[in-house]
DOKELO-911299 format. One record per residue (C-alpha): residue number from 1; residue in one letter; chain; x, y, z. Coordinates in nm, 4 decimals, padded with zeros to 6 digits, m for minus. Example, Ala and Ser with C-alpha at 12.3 -4.5 7.8 and 13.67 -1.06 7.14 Angstrom:
DOKELO-911299
(site 1 'A' 'A' (01.2300 m00.4500 00.7800)) (site 2 'S' 'A' (01.3670 m00.1060 00.7140)) 
This chain:
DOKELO-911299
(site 1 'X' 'A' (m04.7642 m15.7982 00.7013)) (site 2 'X' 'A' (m04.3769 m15.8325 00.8176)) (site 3 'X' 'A' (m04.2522 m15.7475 01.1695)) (site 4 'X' 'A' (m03.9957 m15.4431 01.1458)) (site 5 'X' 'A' (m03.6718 m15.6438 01.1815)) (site 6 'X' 'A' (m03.7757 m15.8456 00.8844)) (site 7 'X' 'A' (m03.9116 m15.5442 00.7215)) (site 8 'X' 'A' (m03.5557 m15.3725 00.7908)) (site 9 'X' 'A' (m03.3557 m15.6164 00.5457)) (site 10 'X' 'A' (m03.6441 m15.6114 00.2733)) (site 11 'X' 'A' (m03.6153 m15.2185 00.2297)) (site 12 'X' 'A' (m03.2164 m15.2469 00.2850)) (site 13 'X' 'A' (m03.2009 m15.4815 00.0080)) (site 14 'X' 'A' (m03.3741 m15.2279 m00.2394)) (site 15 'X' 'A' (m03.1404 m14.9592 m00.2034)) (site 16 'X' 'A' (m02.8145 m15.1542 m00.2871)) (site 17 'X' 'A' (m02.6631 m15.0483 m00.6131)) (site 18 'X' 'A' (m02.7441 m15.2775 m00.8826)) (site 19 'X' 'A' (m03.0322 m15.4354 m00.6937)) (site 20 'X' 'A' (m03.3281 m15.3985 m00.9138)) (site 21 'X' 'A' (m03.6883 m15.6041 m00.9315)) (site 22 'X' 'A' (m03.5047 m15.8985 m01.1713)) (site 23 'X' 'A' (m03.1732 m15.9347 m00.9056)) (site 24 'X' 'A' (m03.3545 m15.8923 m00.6263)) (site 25 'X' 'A' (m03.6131 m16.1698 m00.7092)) (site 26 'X' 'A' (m03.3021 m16.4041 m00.8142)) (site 27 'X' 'A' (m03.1671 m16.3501 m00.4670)) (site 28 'X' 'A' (m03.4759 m16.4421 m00.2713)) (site 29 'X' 'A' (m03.4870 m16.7331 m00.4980)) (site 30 'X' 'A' (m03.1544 m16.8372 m00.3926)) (site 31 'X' 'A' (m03.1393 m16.7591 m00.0169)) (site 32 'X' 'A' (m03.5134 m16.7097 00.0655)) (site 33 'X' 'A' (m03.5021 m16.3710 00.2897)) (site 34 'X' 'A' (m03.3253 m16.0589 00.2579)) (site 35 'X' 'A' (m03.1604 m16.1352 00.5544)) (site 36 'X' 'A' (m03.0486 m16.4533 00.4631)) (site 37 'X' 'A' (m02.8748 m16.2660 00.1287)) (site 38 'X' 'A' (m02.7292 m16.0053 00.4306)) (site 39 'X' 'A' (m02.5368 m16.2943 00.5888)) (site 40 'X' 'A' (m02.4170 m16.4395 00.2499)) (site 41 'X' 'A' (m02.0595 m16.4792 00.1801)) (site 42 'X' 'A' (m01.9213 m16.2981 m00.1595)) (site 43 'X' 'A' (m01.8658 m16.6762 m00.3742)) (site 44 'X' 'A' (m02.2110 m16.7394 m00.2935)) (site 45 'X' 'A' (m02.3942 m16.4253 m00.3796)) (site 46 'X' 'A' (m02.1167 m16.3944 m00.7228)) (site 47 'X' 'A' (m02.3221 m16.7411 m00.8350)) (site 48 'X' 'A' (m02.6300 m16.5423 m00.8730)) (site 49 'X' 'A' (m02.7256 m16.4580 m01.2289)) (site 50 'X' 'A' (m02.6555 m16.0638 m01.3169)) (site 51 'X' 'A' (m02.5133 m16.0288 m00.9901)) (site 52 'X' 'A' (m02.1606 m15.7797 m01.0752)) (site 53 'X' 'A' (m01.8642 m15.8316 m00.7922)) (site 54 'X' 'A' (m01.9442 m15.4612 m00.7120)) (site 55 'X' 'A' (m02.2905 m15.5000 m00.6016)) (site 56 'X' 'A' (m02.1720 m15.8285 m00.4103)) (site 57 'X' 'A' (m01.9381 m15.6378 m00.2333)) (site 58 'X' 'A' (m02.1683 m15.3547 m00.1626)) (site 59 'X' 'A' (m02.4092 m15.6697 m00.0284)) (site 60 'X' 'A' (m02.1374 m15.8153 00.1938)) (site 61 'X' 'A' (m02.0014 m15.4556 00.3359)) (site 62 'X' 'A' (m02.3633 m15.2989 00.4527)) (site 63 'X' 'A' (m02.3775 m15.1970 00.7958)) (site 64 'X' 'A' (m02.6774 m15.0942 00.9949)) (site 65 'X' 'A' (m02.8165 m14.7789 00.8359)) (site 66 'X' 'A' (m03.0012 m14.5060 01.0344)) (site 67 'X' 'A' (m03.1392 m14.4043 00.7159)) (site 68 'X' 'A' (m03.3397 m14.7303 00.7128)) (site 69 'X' 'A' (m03.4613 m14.7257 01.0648)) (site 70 'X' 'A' (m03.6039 m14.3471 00.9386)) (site 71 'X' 'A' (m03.7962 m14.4577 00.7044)) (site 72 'X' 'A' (m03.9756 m14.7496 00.8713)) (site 73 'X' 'A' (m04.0907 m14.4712 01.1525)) (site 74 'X' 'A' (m04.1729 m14.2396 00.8366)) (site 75 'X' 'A' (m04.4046 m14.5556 00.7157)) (site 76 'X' 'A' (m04.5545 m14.5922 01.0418)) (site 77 'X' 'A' (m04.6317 m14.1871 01.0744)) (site 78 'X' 'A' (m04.7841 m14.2176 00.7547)) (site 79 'X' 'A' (m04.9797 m14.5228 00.8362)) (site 80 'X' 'A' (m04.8283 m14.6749 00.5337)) (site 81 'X' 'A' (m04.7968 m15.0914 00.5398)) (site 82 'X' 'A' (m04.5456 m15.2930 00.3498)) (site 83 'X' 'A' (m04.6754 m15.6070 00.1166)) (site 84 'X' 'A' (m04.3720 m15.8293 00.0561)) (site 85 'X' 'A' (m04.3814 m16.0714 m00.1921)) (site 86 'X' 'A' (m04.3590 m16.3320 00.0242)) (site 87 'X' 'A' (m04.6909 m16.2224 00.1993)) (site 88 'X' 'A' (m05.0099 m16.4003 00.1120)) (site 89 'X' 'A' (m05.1930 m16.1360 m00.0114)) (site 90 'X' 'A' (m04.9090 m16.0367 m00.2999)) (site 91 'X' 'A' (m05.1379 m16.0234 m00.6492)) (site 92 'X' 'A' (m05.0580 m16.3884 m00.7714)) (site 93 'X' 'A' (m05.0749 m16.2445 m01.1388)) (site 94 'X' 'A' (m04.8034 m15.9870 m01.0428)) (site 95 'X' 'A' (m04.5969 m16.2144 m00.8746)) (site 96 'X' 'A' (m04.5867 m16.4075 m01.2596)) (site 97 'X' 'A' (m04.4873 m16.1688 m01.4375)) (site 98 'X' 'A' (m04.0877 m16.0922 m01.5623)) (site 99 'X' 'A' (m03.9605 m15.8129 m01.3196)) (site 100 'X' 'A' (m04.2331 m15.8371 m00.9617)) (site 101 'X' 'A' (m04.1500 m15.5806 m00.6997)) (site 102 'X' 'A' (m04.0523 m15.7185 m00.3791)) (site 103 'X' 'A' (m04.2608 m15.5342 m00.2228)) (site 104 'X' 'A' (m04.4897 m15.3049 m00.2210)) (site 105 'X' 'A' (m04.5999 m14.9909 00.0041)) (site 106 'X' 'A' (m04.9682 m14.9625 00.0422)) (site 107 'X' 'A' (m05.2706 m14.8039 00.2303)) (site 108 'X' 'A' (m05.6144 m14.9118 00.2564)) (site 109 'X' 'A' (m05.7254 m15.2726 00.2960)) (site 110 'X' 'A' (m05.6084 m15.5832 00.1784)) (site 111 'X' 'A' (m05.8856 m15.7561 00.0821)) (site 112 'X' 'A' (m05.9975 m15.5648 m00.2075)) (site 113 'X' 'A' (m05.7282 m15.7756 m00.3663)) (site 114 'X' 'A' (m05.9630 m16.1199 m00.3221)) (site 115 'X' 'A' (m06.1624 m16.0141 m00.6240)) (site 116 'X' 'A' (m05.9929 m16.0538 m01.0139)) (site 117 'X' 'A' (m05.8761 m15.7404 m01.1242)) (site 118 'X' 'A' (m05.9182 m15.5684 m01.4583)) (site 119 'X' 'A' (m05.7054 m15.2590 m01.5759)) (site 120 'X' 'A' (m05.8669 m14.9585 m01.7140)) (site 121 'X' 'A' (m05.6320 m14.6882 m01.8403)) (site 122 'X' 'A' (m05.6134 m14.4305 m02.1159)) (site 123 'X' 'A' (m05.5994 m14.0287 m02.2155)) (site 124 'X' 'A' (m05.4955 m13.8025 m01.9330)) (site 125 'X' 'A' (m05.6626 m13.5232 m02.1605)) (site 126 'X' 'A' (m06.0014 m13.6818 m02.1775)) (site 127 'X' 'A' (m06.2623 m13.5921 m02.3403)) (site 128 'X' 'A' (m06.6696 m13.5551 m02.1941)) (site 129 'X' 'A' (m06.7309 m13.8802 m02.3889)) (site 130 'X' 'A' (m06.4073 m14.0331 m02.2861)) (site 131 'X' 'A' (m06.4851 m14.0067 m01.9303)) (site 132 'X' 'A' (m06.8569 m14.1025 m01.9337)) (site 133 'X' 'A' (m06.7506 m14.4177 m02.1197)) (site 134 'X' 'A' (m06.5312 m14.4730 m01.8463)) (site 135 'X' 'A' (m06.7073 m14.4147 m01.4957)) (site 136 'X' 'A' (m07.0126 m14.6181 m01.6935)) (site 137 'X' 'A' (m06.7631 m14.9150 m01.7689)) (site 138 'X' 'A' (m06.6028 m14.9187 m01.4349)) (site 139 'X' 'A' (m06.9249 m14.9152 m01.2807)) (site 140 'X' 'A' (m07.0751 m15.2077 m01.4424)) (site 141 'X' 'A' (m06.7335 m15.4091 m01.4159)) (site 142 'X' 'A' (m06.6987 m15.3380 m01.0396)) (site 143 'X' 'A' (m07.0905 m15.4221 m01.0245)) (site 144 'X' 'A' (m06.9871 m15.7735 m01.1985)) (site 145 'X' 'A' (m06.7272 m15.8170 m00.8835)) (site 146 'X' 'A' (m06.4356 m15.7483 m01.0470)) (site 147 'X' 'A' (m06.1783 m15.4566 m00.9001)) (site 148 'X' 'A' (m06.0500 m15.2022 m01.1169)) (site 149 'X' 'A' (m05.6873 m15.0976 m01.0906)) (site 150 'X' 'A' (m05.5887 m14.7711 m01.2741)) (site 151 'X' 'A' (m05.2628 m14.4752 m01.2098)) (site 152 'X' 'A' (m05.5083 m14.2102 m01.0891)) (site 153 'X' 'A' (m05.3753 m13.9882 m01.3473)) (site 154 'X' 'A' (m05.5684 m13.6957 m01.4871)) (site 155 'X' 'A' (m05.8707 m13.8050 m01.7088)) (site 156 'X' 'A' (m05.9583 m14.1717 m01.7809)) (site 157 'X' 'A' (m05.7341 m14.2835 m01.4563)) (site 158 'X' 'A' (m05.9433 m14.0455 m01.2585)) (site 159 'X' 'A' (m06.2806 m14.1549 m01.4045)) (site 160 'X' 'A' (m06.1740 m14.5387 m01.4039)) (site 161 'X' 'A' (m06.1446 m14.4702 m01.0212)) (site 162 'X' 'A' (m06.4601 m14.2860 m00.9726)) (site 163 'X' 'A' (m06.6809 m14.4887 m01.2032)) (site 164 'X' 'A' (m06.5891 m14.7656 m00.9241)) (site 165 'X' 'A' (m06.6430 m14.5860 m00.6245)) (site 166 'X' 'A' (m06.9880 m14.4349 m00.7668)) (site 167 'X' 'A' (m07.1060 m14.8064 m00.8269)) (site 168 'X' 'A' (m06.9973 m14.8789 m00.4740)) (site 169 'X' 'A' (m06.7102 m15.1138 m00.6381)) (site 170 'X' 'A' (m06.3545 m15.2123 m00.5443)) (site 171 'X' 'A' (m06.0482 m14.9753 m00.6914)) (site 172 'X' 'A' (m05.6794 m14.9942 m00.6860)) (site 173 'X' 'A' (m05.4644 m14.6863 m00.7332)) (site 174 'X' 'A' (m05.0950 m14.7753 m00.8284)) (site 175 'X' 'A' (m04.8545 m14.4098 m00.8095)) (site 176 'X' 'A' (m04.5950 m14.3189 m00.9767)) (site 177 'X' 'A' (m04.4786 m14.1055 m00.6503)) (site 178 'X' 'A' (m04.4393 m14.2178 m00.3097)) (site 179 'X' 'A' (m04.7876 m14.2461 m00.0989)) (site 180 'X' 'A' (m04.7224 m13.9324 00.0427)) (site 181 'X' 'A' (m04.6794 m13.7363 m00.2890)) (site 182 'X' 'A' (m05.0305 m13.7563 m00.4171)) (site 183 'X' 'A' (m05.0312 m13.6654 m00.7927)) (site 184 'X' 'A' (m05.1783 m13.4770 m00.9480)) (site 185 'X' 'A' (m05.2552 m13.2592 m00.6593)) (site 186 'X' 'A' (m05.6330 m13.2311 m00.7132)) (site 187 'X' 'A' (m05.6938 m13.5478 m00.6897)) (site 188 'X' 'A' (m05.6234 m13.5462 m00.3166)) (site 189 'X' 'A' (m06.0069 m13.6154 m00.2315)) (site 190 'X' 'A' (m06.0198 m13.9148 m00.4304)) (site 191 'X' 'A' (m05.6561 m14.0430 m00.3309)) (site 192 'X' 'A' (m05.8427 m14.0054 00.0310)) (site 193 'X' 'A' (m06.1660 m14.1851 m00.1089)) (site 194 'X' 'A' (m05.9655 m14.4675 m00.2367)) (site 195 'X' 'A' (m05.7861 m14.4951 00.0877)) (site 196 'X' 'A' (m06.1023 m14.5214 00.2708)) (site 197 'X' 'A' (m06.3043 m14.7636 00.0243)) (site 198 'X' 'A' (m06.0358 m14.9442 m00.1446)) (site 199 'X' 'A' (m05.6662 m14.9578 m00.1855)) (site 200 'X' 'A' (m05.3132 m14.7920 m00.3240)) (site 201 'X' 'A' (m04.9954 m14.8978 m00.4272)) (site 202 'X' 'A' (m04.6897 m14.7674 m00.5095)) (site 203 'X' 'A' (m04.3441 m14.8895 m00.4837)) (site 204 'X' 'A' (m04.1826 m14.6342 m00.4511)) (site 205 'X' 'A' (m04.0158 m14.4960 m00.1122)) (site 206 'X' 'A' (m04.2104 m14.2011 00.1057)) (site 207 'X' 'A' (m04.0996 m13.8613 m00.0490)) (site 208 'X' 'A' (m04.0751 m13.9869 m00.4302)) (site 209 'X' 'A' (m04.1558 m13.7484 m00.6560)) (site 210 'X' 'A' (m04.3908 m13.7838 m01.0202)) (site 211 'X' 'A' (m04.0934 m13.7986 m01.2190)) (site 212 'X' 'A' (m04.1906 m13.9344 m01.6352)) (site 213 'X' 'A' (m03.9586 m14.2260 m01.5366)) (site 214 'X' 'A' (m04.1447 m14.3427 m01.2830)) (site 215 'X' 'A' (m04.4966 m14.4019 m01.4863)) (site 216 'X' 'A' (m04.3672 m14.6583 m01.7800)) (site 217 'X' 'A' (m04.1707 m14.8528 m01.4134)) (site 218 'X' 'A' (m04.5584 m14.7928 m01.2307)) (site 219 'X' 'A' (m04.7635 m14.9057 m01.5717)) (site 220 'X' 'A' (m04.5748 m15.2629 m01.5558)) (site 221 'X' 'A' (m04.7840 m15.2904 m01.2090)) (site 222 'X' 'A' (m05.0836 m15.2153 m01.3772)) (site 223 'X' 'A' (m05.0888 m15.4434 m01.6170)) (site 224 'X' 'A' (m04.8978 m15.7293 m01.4261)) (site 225 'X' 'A' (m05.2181 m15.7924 m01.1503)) (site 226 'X' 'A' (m05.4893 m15.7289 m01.3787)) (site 227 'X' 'A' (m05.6426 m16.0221 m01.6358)) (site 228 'X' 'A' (m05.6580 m15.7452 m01.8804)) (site 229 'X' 'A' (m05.6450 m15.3815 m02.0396)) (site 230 'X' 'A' (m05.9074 m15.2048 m02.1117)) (site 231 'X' 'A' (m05.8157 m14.8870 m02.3129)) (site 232 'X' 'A' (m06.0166 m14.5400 m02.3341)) (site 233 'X' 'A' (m05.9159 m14.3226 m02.5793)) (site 234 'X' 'A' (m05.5445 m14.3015 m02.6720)) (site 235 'X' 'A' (m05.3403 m14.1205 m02.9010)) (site 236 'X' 'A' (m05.0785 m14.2584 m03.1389)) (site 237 'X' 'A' (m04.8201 m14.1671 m02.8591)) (site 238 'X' 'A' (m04.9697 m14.2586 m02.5445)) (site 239 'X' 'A' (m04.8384 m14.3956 m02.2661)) (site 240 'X' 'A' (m05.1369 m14.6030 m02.2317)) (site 241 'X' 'A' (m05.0086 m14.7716 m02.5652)) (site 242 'X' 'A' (m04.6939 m14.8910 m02.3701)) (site 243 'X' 'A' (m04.9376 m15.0449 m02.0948)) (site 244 'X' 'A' (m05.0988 m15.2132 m02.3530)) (site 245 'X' 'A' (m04.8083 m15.3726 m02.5028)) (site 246 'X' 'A' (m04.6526 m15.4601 m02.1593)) (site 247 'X' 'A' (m04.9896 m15.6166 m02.1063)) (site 248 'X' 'A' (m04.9377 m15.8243 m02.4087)) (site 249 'X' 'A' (m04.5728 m15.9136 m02.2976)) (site 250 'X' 'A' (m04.7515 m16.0148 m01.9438)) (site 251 'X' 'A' (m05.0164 m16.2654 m02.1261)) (site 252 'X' 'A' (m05.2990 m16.0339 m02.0102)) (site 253 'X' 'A' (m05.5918 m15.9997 m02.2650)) (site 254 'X' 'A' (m05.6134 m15.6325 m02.4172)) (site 255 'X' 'A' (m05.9484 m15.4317 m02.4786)) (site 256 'X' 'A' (m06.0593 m15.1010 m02.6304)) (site 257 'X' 'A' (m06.3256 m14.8908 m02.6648)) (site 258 'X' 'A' (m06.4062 m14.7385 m03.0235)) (site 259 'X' 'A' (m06.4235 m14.3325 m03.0293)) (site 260 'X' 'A' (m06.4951 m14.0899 m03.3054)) (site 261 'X' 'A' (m06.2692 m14.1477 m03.6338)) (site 262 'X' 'A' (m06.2456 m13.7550 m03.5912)) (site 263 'X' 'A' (m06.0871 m13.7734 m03.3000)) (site 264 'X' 'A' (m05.6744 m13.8477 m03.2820)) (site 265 'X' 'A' (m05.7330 m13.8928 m02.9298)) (site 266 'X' 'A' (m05.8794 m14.2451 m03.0590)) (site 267 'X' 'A' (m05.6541 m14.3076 m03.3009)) (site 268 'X' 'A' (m05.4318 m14.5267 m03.0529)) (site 269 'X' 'A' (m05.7018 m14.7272 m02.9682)) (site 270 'X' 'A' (m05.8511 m14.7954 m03.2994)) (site 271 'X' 'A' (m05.4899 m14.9199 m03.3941)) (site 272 'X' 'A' (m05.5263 m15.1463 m03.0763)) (site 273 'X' 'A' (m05.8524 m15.2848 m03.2500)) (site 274 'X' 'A' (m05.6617 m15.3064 m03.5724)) (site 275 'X' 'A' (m05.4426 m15.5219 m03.4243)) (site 276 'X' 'A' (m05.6612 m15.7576 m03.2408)) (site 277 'X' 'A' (m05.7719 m15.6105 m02.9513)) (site 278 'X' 'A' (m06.1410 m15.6716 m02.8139)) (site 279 'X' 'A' (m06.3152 m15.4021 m02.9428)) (site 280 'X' 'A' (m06.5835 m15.3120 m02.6473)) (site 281 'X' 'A' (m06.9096 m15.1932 m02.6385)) (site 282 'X' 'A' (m07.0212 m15.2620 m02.2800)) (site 283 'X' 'A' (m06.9548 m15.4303 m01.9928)) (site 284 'X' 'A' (m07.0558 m15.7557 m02.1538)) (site 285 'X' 'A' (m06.7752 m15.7873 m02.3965)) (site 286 'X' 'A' (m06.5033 m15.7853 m02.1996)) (site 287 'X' 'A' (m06.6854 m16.0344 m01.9234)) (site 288 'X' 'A' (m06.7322 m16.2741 m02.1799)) (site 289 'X' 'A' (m06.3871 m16.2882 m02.3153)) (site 290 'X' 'A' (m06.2551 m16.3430 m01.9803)) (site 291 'X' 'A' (m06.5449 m16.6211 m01.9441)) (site 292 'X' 'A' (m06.6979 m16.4374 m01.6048)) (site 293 'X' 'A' (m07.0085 m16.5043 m01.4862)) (site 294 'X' 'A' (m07.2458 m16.1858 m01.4997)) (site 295 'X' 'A' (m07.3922 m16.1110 m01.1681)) (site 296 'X' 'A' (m07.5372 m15.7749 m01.2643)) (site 297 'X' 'A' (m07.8285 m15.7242 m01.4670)) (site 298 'X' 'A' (m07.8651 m15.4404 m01.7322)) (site 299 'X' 'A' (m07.4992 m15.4128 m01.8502)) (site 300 'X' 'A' (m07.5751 m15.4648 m02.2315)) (site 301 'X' 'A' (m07.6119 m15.0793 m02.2719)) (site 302 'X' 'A' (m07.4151 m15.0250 m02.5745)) (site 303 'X' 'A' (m07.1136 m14.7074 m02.5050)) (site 304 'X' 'A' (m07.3129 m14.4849 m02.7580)) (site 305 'X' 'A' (m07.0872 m14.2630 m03.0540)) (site 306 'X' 'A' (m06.9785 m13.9544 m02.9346)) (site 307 'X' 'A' (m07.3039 m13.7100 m03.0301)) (site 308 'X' 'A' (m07.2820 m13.4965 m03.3689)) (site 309 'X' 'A' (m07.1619 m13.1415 m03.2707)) (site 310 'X' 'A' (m07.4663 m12.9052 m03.2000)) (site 311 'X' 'A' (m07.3476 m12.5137 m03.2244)) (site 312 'X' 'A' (m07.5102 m12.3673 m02.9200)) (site 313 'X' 'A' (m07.6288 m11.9561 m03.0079)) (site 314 'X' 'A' (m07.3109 m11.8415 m02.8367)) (site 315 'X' 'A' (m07.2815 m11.4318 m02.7623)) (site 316 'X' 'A' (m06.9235 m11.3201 m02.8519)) (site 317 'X' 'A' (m06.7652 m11.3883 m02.5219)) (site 318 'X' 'A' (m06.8598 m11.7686 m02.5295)) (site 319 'X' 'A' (m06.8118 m11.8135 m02.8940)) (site 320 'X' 'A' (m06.4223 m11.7132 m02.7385)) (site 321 'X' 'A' (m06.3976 m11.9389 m02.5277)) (site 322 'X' 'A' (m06.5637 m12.2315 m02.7261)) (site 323 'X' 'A' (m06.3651 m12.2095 m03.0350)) (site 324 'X' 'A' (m06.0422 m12.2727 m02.7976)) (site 325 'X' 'A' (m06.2225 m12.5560 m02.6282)) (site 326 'X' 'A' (m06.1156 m12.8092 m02.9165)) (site 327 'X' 'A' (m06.0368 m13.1760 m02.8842)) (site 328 'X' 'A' (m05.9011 m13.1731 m02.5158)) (site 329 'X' 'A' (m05.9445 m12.9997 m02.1547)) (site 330 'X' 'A' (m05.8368 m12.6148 m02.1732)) (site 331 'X' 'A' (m05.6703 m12.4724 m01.7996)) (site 332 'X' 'A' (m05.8429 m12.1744 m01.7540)) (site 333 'X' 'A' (m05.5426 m11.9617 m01.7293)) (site 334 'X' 'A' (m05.4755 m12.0428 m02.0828)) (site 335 'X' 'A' (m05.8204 m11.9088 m02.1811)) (site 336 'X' 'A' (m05.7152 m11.5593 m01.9699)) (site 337 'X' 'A' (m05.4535 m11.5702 m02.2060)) (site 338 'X' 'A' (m05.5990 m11.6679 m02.5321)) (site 339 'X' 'A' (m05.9120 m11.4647 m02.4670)) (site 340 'X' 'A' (m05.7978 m11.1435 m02.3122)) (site 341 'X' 'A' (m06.0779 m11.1794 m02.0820)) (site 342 'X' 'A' (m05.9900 m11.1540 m01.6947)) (site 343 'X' 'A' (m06.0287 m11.3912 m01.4632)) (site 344 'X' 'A' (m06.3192 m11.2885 m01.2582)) (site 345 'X' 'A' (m06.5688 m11.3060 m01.5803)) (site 346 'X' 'A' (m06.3971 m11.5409 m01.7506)) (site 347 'X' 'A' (m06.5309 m11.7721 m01.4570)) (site 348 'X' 'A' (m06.9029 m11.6571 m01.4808)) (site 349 'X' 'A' (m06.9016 m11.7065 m01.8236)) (site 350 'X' 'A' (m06.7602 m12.0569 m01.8214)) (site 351 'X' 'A' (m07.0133 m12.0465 m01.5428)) (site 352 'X' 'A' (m07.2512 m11.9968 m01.6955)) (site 353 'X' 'A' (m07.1746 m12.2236 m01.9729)) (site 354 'X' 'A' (m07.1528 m12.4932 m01.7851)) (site 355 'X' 'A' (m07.5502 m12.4955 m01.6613)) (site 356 'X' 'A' (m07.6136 m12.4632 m02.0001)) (site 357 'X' 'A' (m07.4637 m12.7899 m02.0264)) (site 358 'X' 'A' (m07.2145 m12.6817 m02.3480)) (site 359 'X' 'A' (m06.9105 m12.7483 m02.1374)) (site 360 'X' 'A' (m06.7886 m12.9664 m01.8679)) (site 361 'X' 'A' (m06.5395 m12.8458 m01.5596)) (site 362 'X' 'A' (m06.2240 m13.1076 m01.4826)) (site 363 'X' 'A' (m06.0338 m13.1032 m01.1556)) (site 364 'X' 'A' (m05.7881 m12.8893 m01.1869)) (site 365 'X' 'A' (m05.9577 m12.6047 m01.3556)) (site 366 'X' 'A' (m05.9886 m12.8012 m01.6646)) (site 367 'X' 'A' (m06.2427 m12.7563 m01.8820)) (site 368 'X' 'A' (m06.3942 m12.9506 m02.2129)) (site 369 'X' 'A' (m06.6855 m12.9320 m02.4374)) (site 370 'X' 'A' (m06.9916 m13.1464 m02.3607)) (site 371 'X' 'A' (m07.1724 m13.1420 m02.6778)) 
């Protein structure tokens, strides 16, 4: 969207000490281009709010930087594009909100971000219900012409973003890595898929890796170009509880989807509901709270209770492996270790299991009960 000279001073501007989201939006503000706060004298840029005589100075004293010039050819290598927030197509609800990036690095196209855009986050350890609630909801939303933006995270991320793509619908990935760091690793087919059929952000430079940090910094994304939150199953302490409050900070509207009371991996979102969040059912209830027009017929299908528990007639071996399948995914390596039984029929039993339809398979070698 920005030729590389221009492009040069945008990225230089982010890696000056003290620069972050807030100063760097108060400069723009003040001298309109990154290039423009380049060629400002030290008085002048001092008079900005926050601004410390340090970071002025380190302002005043940059020189051309090879470094820079590196990473605009690593950005073209990798086919990555730059969204400034002086471009048109910058999310107009993200641009509102307290602390905007200036930019952002993205693949994919553009113009998935003409449609409104609703967030749908929650549980990285998912349950079977958790993510059939999910792809179903993201389906009929994306159906109803909105775009769903999640973090492609394990679990309800992953199923937000598949839900979408199943319906034919418009996704938006935002990392907490650089776009050449896909995490978590198995989700490299549908980092590809949303590449292809929709769109990802991050902004964070090429080469940045998952670090916790970066995911609270990432969730204020989220949140900020979306109308509102819908949360799948949440814990007490999950991060998907801090989107939801920076969502509230932003003015967006916050939603959540009931679970079993015998689940803690619902009890964050039934204190959401508690609180006065839109408890949702279906696709319905969160289109008519934000007053949109239904396009798509046969959306009223009400997200059903997670089943009652039906013990399956389990030999010894599966009654193993299903007593360790609890209230979240199990890797498989800790069922080698749990189980004592080796890999090779360990696998055909969970195998095996799985036609039976008693468990479900995750990426990652993740599994979870389906009953």
């Amino acid at each position: 969207m920005t030729d590389r000279q221009s492009l040069y001073y945008w990225l230089a501007l982010n890696r000056i000490p003290g620069v972050g989201a807030v100063i760097y939006r108060r400069l723009l503000e003040r001298f309109e281009t990154p290039e423009k706060v380049f060629r400002a004298d030290p008085d002048s840029l001092s008079g900005v709010e926050g601004i410390r005589s340090n970071t002025a100075q380190a302002i005043v004293k940059f020189k051309k930087a090879e470094k820079i010039d590196r990473e605009l050819d690593d950005l073209e290598k990798n086919q990555v594009k730059v969204l400034t927030s002086r471009d048109l197509g910058y999310p107009a609800l993200l641009a509102q909100i307290h602390d905007p990036p200036p930019f952002l690095y993205y693949r994919g196209e553009l113009s998935e971000l003409t449609s409104q855009i609703l967030a749908v986050v929650g549980s990285r350890m998912a349950s079977a219900y958790g993510i059939r609630m999910t792809e179903r909801l993201a389906g009929s939303l994306t159906k109803n012409g909105l775009a769903v933006v999640s973090g492609m995270a394990r679990g309800i991320d992953t199923a937000a973003h598949y839900g979408a793509l199943m319906a034919r619908g418009k996704t938006i990935a935002v990392l907490g890595s650089g776009l050449d760091v896909v995490y978590p690793p198995e989700n490299q087919k549908l980092f590809d898929q949303i590449v292809e059929q929709g769109l990802v952000f991050s902004e964070f430079p090429l080469g940045t890796l998952p670090e916790r940090q970066n995911f609270p910094v990432r969730n204020r994304i989220i949140s900020g170009m979306a109308l509102g939150v819908v949360i799948v199953e949440a814990t007490l302490k999950s991060g998907s509880l801090i989107t939801a409050r920076l969502a509230l900070d932003q003015g967006r509207e916050v939603f959540a989807v009931p679970g079993s009371i015998e689940s803690f991996k619902s009890s964050g979102t039934h204190r959401l509901i508690k609180q006065g969040a839109k408890l949702v059912e279906n696709a319905q209830d969160v289109l008519e709270e934000l007053k949109w027009s239904v396009i798509s017929e046969n959306i009223q299908e009400v997200i059903e209770p997670p089943s009652p528990v039906i013990t399956p007639a389990f030999s010894s071996q599966e009654k193993k492996i299903w007593d360790i399948l609890l209230d979240e995914p199990v890797h498989v390596d800790h069922m080698v270790r749990q189980t004592e039984i080796s890999i090779a029929p360990l696998l055909s039993i969970l195998l095996e299991m799985e036609i039976k339809g008693w468990i479900k398979q995750l990426p990652g070698k993740y599994f979870v009960r389906a009953l």
